[in-house]
C-alpha angles and dihedrals in degrees: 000000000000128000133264110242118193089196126104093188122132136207089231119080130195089246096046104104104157116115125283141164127229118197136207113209129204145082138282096006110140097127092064126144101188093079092061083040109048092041092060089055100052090055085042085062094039090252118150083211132130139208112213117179105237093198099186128175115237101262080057089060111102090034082054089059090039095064094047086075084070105115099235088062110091097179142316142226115237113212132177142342081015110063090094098033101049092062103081089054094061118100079215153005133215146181112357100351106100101036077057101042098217134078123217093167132047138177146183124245108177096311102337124108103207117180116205118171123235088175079097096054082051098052087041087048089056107040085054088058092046089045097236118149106209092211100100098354122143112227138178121205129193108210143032101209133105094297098041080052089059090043085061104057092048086050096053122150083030115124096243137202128187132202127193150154098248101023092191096079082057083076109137090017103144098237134030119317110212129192115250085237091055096104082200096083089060085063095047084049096062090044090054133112091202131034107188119190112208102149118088093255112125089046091099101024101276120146115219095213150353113301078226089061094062129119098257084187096037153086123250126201121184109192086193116091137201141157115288085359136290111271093264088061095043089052098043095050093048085049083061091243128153112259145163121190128227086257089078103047092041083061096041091044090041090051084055090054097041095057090044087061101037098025076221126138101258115247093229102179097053084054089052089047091048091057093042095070 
């Protein structure tokens, strides 16, 4: 198991020009945003750095973590399916992760590799924008995996279900956990004040469930982002709900990585602007 680390250092320091790599580690993950973001960013800040996507298969996984120790690696992102099963990997965790159990960020320090998610800072960051207090409320979450983890810990204090395809890697959630199949979590859906989206549906224009099984009271969040919204943004939109898209959570989650690798203040509206070509 790794160990916890109460630092937020970072081997990069504001002065600390020379040129370095950050990766961003999954599979699958062509249709990423974070590498035009996050480049824009780094010449924003006047860093000869650059973001590569490292898409392994499973059985690349831990040679994957072993050449970020390279010393020309900074840090990395870690994306799906990757965010649970990096972390044993890792020489350390700090922050959220593992309340969360799950890393989206990691970062070198001398010749430790420590994750910390910022996938947290992101959900906070949009239920902020849709209103929505996590004390008492009353949230649906589609997905178990490393993203619907971070969702927990913001909403903490929520009282929280969870519905997936194979409930039973929704083991130490802290909420139920429903089968896909249970028609009950459509209803809780539509009782809910928040809807939260963390499973990849919406990439390829699938809509997770029936427009008449949204929260008309409620708030929705998709995590997923695509050109002009997934379907359950468009809907929800034309239904007047509050919503916020996966665009908004992956800048406010990619400023908090950018600052744990730079300890720079991010350049947030270059990464707006980034996302907006």
């Amino acid at each position: 198991m790794p160990s916890t680390n109460s630092s937020s250092s970072s081997t990069a320091s504001p002065q600390g020009r020379a040129a370095r790599r950050v990766l961003l580690l999954g599979h699958g993950i062509a249709y990423s945003a974070s590498p035009a973001m996050q480049t824009a960013a780094f010449r924003a800040a006047g860093l000869d750095w650059s973001y590569d996507i490292l898409d392994v298969a499973p059985e690349q996984l831990h040679g994957a973590v072993t050449s970020m120790r390279d010393q020309d690696v900074i840090g990395a992102n870690v994306s799906i399916p990757y965010k649970v099963a990096v972390m044993s990997l890792l020489d350390g965790l700090e922050g959220e992760a593992v309340e969360a159990g799950a890393v989206n960020t990691i970062r070198r320090q001398d010749d430790q590799l420590i994750g910390s998610n910022t996938d947290v800072t992101g959900v906070r960051v949009a239920l902020g924008a849709v209103g929505v207090e996590p004390n008492g409320a009353r949230a649906v979450l589609l997905g178990v995996g490393g993203s619907a983890r971070a969702a927990a810990v913001a909403l903490r204090g929520a009282d929280l279900t969870f519905v997936a395809r194979r409930p039973e890697a929704g083991a130490g959630l802290p909420g139920r956990v429903l089968d896909w199949g249970d028609p009950n979590w459509r209803s809780l859906a539509r009782h809910a004040d928040l809807l939260l989206n963390a499973t990849p549906l919406g990439r390829r224009g699938e809509m997770p469930l029936r427009p008449a099984n949204l929260p008309p009271r409620g708030a929705v969040i998709d995590l997923v982002y695509v050109t002009g919204g997934t379907p359950l943004v468009r809907r929800s939109r034309q239904l007047g709900l509050r919503c916020v898209d996966g665009w908004a959570v992956l800048l406010a989650q990619g400023a908090a990585s950018f600052q744990a690798w730079t300890s720079l203040p991010a350049p947030v509206d270059a990464m707006r602007s980034a996302l907006a070509e």
